[in-house]
Residue, then its C-alpha position, 0 to 999 in steps of 0.5 A: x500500500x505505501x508504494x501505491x501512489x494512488x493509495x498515498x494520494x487518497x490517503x493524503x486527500x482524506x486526511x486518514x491515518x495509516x497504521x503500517x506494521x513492519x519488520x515484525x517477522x510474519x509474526x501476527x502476535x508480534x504485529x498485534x502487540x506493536x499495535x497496542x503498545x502504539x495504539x494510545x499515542x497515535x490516538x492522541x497524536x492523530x489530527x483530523x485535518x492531517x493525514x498520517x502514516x505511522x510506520x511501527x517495527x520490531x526488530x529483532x537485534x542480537x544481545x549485547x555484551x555485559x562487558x561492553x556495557x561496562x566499559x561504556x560506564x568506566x568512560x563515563x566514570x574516566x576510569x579502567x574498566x577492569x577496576x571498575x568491575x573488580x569493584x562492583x562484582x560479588x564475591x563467591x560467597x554472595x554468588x552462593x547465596x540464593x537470593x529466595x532465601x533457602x540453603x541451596x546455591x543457584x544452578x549454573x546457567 
């Protein structure tokens, strides 16, 4: 529908809003979902006398490294990152601990 001109031309001459789902995979969870966390500030952003395309997308991106993070905030801070981790990490015994109170260490991940 966006690469139609006539589409985007009567769009445009009835001052509707489009609401497009892209990059969501197929996926019509995922596509129904981006509708509802958008739905309430295009609502209050739609104007009558306007027309509107709102593109939504939910990219799927690949983790991002703890360490490179923390790096990040050692710049921040003007200070080495290692220092920096050395002085946030927990110990070995606070790793043991198991954080729902019982007597059982964590299992390994």
């Amino acid at each position: 529908m966006l690469v139609t001109a006539r589409d985007i031309a009567v769009l445009h001459q009835t001052n509707l809003t489009l609401v497009v789902v892209e990059r969501a995979g197929h996926d019509p969870i995922r596509a129904a979902g981006l509708l509802l966390v958008h739905l309430p500030s295009i609502c209050s952003k739609t104007v009558r006398t306007t027309g509107q395309v709102w593109k939504l997308s939910a990219q799927v991106k690949n983790h991002e490294d703890p360490w490179d993070e923390l790096k990040k905030i050692a710049a921040h801070q003007n200070t080495n990152v290692k220092h920096l981790f050395q002085a946030n990490r927990l110990t070995m015994k606070e790793l043991a601990r198991n954080p729902l109170g019982g007597t059982q260490p964590p299992l390994p991940l």
